[in-house]
N, CA, C and O atoms as a printed pandas DataFrame, in Angstrom:
     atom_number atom_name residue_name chain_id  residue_number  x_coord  y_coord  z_coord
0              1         N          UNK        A               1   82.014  111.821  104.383
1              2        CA          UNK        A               1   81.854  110.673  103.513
2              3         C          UNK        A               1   83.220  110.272  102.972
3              4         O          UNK        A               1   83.906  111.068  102.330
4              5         N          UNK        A               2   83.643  108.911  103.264
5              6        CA          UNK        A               2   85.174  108.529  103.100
6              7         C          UNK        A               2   84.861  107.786  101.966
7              8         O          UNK        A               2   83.722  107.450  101.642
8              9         N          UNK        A               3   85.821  107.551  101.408
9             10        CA          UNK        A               3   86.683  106.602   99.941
10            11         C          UNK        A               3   87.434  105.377  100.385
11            12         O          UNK        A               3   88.230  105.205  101.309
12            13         N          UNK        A               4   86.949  104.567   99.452
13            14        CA          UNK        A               4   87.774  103.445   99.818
14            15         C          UNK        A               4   88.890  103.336   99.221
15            16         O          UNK        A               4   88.974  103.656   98.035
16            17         N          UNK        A               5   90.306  102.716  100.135
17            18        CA          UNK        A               5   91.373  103.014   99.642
18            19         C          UNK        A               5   92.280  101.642  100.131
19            20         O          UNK        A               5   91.622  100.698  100.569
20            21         N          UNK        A               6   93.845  101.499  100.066
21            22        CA          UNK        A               6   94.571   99.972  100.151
22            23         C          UNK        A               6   95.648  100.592  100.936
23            24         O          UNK        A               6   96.001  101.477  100.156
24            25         N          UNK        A               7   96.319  100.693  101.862
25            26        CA          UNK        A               7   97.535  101.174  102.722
26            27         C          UNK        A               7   98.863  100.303  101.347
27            28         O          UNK        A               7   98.834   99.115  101.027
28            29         N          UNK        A               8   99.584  101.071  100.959
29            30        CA          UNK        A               8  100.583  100.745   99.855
30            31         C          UNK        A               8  101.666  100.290  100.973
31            32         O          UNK        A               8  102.171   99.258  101.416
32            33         N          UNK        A               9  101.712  101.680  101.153
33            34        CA          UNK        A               9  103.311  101.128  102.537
34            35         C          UNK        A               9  103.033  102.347  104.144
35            36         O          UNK        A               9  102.689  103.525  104.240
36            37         N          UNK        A              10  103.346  101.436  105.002
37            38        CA          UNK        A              10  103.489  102.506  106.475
38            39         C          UNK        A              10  104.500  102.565  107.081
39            40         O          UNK        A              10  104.793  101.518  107.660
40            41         N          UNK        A              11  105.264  103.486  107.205
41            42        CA          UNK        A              11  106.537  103.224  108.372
42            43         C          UNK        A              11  106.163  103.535  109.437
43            44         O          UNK        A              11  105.988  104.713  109.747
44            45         N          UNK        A              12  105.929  102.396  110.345
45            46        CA          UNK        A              12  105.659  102.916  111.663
46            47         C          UNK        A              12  106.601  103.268  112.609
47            48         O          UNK        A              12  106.422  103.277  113.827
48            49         N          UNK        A              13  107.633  103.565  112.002
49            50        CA          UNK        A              13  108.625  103.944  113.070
50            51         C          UNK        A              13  108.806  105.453  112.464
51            52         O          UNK        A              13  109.204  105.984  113.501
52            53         N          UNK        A              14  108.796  106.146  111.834
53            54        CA          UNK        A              14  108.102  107.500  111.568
54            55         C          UNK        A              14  106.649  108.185  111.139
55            56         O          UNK        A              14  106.571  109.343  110.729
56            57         N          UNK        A              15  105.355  107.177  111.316
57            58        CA          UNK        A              15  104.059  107.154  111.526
58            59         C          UNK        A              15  103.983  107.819  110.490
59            60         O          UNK        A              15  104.176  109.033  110.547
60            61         N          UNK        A              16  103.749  107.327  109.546
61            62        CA          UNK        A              16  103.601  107.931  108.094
62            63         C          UNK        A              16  103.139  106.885  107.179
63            64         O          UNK        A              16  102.933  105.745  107.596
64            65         N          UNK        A              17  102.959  107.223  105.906
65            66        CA          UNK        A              17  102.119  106.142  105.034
66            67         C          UNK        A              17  101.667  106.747  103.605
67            68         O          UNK        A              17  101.224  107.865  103.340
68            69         N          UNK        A              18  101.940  105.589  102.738
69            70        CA          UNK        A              18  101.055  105.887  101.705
70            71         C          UNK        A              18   99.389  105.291  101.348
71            72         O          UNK        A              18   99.197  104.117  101.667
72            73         N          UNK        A              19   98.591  105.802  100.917
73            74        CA          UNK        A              19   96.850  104.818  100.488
74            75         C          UNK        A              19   96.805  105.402   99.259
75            76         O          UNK        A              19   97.274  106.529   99.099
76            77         N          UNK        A              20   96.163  104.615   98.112
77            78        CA          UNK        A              20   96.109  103.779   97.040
78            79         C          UNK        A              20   94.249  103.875   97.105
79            80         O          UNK        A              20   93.455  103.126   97.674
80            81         N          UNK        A              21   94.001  105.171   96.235
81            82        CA          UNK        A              21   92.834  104.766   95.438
82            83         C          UNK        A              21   92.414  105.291   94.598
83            84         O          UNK        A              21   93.005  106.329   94.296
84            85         N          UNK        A              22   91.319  104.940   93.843
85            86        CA          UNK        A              22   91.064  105.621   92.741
86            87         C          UNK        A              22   90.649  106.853   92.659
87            88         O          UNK        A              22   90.546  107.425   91.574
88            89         N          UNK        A              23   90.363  107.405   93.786
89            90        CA          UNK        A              23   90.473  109.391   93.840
90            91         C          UNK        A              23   91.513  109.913   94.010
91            92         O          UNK        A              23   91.726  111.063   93.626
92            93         N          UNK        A              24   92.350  109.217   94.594
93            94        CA          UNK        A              24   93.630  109.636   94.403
94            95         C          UNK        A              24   94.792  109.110   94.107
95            96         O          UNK        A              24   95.685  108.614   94.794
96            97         N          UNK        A              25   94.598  109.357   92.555
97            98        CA          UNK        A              25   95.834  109.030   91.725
98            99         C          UNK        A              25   97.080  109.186   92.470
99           100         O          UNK        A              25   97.070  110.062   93.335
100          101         N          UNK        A              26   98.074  108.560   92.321
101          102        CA          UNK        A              26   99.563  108.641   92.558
102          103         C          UNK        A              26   99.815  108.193   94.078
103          104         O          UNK        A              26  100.931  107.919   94.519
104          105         N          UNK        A              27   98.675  108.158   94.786
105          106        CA          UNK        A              27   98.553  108.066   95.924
106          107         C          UNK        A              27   98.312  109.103   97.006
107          108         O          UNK        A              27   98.380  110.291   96.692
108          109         N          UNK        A              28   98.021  108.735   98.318
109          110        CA          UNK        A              28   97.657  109.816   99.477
110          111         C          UNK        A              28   98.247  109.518  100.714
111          112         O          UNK        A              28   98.142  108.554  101.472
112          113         N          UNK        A              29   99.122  110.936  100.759
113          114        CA          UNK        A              29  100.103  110.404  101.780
114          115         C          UNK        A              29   99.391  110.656  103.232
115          116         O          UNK        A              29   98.637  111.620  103.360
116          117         N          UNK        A              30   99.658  109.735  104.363
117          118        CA          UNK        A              30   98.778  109.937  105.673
118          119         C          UNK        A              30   99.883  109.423  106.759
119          120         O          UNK        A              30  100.599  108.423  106.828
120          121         N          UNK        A              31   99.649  110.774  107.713
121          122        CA          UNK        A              31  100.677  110.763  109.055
122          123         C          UNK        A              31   99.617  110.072  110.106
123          124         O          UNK        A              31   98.396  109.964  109.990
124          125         N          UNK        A              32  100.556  109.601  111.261
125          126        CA          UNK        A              32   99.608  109.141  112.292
126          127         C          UNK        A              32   98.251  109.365  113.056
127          128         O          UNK        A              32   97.350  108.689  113.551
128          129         N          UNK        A              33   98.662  110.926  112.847
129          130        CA          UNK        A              33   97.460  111.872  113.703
130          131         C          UNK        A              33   95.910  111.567  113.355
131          132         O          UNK        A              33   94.857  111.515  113.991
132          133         N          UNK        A              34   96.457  111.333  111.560
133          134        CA          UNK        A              34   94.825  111.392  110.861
134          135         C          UNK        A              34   94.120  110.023  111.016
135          136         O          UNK        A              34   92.961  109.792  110.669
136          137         N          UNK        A              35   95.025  109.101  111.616
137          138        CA          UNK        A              35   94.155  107.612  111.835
138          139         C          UNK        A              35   93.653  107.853  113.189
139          140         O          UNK        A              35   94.136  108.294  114.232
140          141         N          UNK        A              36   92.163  107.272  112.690
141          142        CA          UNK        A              36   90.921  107.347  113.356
142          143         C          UNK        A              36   90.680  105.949  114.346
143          144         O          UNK        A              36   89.580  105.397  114.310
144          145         N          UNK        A              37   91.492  105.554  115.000
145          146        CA          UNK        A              37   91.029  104.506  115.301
146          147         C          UNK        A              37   91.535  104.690  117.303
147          148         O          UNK        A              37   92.031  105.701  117.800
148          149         N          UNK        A              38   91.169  103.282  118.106
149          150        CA          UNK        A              38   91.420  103.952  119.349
150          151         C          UNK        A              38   92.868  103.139  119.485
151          152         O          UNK        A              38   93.390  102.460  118.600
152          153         N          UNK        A              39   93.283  103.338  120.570
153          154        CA          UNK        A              39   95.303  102.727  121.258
154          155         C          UNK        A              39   95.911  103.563  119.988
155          156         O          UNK        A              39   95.619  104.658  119.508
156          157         N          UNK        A              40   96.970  102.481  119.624
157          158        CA          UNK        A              40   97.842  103.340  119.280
158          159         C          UNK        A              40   98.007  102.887  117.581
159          160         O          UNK        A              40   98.349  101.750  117.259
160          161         N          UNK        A              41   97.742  103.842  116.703
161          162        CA          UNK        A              41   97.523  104.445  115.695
162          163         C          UNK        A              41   98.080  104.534  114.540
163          164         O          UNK        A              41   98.449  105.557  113.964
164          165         N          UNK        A              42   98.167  103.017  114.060
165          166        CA          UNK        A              42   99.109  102.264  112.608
166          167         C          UNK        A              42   98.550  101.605  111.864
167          168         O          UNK        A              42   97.899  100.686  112.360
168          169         N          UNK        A              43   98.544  101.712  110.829
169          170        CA          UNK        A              43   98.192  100.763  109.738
170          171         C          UNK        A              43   99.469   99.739  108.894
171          172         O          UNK        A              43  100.667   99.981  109.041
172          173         N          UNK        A              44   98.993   98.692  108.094
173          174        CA          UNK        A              44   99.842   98.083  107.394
174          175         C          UNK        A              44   99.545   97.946  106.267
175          176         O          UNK        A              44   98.514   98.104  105.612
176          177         N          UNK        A              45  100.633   97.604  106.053
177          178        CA          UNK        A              45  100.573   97.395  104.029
178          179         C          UNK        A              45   99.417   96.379  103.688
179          180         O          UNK        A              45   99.256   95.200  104.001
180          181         N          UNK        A              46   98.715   97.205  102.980
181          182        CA          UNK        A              46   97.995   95.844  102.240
182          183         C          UNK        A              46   96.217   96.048  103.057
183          184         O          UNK        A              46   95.188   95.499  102.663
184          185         N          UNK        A              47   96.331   96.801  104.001
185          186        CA          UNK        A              47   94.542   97.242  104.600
186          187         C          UNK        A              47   94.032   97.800  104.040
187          188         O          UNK        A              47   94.491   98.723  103.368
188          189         N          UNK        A              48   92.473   97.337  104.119
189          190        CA          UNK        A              48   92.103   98.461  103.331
190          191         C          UNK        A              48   91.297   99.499  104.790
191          192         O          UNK        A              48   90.975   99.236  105.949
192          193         N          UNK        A              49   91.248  100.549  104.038
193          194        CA          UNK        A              49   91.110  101.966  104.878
194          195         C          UNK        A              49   89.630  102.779  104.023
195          196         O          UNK        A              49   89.535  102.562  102.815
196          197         N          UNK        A              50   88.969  103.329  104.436
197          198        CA          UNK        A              50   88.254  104.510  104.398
198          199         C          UNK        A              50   88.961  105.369  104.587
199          200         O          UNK        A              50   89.734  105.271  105.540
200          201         N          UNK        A              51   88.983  106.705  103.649
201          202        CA          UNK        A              51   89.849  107.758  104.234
202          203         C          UNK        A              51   88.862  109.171  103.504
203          204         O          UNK        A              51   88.291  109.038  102.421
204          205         N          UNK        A              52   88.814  110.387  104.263
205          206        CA          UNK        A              52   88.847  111.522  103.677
206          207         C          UNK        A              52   90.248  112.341  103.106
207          208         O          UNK        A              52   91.153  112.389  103.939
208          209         N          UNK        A              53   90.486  112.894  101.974
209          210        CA          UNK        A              53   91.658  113.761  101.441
210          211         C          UNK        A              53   91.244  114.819  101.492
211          212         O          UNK        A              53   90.089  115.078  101.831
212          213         N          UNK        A              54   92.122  115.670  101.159
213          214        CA          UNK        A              54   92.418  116.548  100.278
214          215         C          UNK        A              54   93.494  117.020   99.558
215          216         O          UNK        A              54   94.634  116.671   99.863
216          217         N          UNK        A              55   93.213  117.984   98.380
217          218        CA          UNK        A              55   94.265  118.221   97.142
218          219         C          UNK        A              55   95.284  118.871   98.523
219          220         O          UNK        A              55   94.849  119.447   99.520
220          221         N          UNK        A              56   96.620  118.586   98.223
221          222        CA          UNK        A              56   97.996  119.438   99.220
222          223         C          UNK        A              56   99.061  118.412   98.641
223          224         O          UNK        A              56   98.908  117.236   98.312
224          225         N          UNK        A              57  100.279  119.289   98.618
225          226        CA          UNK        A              57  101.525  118.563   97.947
226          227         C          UNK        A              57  101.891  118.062   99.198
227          228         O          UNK        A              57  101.290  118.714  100.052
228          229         N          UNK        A              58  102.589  117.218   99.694
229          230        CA          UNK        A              58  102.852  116.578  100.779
230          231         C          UNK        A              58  103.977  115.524  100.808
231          232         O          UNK        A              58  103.924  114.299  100.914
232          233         N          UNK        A              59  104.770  116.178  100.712
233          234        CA          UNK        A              59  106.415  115.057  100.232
234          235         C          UNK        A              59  106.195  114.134   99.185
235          236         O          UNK        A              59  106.084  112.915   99.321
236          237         N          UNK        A              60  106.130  114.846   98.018
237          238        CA          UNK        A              60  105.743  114.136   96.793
238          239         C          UNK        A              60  104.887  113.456   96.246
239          240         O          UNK        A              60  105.006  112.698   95.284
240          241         N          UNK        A              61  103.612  113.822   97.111
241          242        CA          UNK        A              61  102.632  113.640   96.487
242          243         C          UNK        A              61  101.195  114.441   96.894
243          244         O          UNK        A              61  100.991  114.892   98.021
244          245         N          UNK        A              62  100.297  114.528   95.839
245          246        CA          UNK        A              62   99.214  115.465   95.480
246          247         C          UNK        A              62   97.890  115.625   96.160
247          248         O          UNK        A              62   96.935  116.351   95.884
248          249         N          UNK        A              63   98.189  114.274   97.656
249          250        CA          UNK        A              63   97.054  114.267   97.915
250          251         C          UNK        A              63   97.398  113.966   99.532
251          252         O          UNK        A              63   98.370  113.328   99.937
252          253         N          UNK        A              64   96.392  114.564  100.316
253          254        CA          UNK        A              64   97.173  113.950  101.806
254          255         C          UNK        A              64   95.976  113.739  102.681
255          256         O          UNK        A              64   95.506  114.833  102.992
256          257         N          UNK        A              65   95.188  112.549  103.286
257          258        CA          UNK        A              65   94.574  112.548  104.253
258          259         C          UNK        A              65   94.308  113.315  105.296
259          260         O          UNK        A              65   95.157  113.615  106.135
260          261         N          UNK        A              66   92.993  113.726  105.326
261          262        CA          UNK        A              66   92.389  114.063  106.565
262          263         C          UNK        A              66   91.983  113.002  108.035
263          264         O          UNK        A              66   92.295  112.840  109.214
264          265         N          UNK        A              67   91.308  112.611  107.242
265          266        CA          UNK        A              67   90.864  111.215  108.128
266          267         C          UNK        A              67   91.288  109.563  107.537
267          268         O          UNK        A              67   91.115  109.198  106.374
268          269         N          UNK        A              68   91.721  108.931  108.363
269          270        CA          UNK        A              68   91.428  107.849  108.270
270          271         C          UNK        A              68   91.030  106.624  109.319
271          272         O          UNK        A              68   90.979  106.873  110.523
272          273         N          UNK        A              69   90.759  105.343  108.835
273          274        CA          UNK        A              69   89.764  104.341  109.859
274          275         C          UNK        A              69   89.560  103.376  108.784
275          276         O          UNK        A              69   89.335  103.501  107.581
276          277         N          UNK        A              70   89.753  102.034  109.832
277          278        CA          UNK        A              70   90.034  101.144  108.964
278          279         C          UNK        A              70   88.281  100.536  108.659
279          280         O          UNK        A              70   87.314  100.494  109.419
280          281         N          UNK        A              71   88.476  100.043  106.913
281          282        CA          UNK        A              71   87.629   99.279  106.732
282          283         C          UNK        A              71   86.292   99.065  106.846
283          284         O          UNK        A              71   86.846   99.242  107.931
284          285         N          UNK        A              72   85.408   98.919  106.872
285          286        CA          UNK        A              72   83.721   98.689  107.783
286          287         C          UNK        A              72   83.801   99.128  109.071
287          288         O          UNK        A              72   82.976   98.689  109.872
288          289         N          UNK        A              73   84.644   99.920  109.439
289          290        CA          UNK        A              73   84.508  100.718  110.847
290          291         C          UNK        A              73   84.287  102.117  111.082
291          292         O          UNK        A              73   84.837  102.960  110.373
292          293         N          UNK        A              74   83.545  102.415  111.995
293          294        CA          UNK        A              74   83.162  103.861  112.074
294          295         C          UNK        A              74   84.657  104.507  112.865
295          296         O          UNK        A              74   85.433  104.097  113.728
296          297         N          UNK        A              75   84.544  105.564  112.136
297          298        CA          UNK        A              75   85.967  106.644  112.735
298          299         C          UNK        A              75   85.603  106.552  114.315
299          300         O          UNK        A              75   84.455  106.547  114.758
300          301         N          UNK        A              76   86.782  106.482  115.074
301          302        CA          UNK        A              76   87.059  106.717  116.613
302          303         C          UNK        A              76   87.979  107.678  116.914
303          304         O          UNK        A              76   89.198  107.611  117.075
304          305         N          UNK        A              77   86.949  108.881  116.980
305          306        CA          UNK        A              77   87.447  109.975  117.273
306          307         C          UNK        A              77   87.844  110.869  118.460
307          308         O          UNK        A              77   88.053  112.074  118.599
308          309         N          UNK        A              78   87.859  109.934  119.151
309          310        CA          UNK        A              78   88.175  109.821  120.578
310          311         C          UNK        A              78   89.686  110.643  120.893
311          312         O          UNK        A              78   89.694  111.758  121.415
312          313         N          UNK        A              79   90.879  109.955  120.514
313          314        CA          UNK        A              79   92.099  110.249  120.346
314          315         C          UNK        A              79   92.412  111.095  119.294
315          316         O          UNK        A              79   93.550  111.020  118.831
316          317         N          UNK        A              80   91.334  112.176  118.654
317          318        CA          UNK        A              80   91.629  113.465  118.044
318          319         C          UNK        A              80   91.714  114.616  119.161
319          320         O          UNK        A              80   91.216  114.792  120.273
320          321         N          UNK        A              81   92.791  115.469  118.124
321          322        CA          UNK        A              81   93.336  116.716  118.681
322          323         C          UNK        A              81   91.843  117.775  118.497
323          324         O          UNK        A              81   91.497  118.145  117.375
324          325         N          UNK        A              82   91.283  118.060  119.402
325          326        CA          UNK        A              82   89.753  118.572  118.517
326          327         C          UNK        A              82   89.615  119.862  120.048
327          328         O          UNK        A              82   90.223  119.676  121.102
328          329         N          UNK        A              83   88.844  120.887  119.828
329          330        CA          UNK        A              83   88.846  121.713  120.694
330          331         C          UNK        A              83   87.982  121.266  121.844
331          332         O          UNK        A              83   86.772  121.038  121.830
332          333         N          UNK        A              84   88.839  121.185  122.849
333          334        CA          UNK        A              84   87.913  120.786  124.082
334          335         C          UNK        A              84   88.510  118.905  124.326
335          336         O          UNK        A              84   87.958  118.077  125.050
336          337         N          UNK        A              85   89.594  118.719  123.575
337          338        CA          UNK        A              85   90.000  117.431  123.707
338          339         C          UNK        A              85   90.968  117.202  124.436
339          340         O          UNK        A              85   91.214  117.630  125.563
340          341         N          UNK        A              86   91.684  116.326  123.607
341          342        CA          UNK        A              86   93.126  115.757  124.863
342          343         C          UNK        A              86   94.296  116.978  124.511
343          344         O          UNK        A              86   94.372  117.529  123.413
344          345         N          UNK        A              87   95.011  117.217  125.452
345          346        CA          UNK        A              87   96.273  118.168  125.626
346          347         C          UNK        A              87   97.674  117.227  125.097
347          348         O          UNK        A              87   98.844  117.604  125.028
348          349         N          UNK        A              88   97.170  116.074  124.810
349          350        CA          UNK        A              88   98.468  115.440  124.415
350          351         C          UNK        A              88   99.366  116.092  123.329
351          352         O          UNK        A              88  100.474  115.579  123.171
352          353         N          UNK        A              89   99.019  117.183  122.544
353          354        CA          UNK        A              89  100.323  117.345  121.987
354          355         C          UNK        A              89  100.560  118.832  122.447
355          356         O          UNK        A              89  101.504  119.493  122.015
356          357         N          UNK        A              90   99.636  119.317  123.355
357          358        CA          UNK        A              90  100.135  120.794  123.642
358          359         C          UNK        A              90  101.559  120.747  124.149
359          360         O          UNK        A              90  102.187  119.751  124.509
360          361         N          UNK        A              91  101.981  122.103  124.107
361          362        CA          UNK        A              91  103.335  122.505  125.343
362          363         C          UNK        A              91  103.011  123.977  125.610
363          364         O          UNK        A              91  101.972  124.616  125.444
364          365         N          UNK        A              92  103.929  124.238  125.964
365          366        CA          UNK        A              92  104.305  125.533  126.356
366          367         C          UNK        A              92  105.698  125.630  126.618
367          368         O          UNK        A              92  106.437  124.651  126.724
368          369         N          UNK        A              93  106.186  127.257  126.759
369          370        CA          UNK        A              93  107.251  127.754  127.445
370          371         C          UNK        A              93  106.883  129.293  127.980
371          372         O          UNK        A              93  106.370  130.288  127.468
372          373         N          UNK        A              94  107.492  128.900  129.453
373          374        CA          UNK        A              94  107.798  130.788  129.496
374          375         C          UNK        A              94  108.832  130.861  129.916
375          376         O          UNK        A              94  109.462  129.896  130.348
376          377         N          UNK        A              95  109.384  132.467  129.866
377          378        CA          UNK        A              95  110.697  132.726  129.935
378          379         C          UNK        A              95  110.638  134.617  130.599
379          380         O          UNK        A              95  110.208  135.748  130.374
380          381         N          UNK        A              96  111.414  133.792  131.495
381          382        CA          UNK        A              96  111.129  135.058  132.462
382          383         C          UNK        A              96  112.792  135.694  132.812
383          384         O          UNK        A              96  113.851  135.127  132.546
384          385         N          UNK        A              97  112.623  136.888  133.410
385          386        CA          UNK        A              97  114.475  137.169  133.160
386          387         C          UNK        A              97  114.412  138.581  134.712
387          388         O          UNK        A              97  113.670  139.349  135.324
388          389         N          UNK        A              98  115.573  138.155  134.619
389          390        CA          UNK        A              98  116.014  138.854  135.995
390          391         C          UNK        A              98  116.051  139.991  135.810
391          392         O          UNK        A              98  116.920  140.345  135.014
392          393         N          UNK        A              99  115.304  140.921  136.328
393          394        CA          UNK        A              99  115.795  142.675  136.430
394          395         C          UNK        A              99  117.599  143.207  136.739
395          396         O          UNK        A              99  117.900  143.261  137.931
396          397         N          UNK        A             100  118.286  143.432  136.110
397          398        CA          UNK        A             100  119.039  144.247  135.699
398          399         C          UNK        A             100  119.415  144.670  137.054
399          400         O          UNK        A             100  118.606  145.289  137.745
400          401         N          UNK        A             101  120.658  144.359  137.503
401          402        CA          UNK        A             101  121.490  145.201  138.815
402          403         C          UNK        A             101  121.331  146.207  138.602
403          404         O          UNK        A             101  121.603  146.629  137.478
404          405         N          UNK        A             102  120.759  147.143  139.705
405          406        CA          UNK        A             102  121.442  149.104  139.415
406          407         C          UNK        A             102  122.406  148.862  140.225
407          408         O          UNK        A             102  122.579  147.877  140.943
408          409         N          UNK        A             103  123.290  150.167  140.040
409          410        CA          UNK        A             103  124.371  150.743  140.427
410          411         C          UNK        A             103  124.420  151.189  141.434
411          412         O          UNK        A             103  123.677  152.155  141.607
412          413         N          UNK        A             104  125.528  150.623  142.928
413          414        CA          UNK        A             104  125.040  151.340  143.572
414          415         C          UNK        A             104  125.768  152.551  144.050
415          416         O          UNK        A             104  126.561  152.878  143.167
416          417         N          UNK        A             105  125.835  153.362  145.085
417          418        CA          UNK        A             105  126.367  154.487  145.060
418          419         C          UNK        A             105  128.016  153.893  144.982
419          420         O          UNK        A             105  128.482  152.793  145.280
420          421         N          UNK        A             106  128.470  154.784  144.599
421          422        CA          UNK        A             106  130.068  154.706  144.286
422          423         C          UNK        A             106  131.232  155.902  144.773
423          424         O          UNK        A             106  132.422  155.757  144.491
């Protein structure tokens, strides 16, 4: 069950953001990941948003989105990181190493 809230400011060139509502005083800061919507995943100043929070300090402020989705729209949860979902942000590394010269007779 989301809250209604106002996008204050977004930088979309580091996918980040502040929302503006009355559960959360001072504001609620929200990274790209947590927008719920499908393509590609920005809001602007001045939308209004549905969002879930929670209490977490989060670069200066007290409150930080779980979810968000704009407006009279149902979350599209499609493009979540969710078990059994997309690999888009996995990686990996391995690191493998050469056995050690022996010595040979001398």
């Amino acid at each position: 069950m989301g809250v209604s809230g106002v996008v204050r400011v977004w930088h979309d060139d580091e996918g980040w953001g502040v929302i503006d509502s009355p559960e959360t005083p001072g504001g609620c800061w929200a990274h790209f990941t947590s927008v719920q919507m499908p393509g590609y995943r920005a809001l602007w100043a001045g939308q209004p948003v549905t969002l879930d929070y929670e209490r977490a300090e989060q670069d200066g402020y007290s409150f930080r989105a779980i979810e968000v989705w704009p407006a009279g729209q149902v979350p599209d949860r499609s493009g979540s990181k969710t078990p059994g979902g997309s690999d888009a942000y996995r990686s990996s590394l391995t690191m493998t190493r050469d056995e050690p010269e022996q010595p040979g007779p001398g």
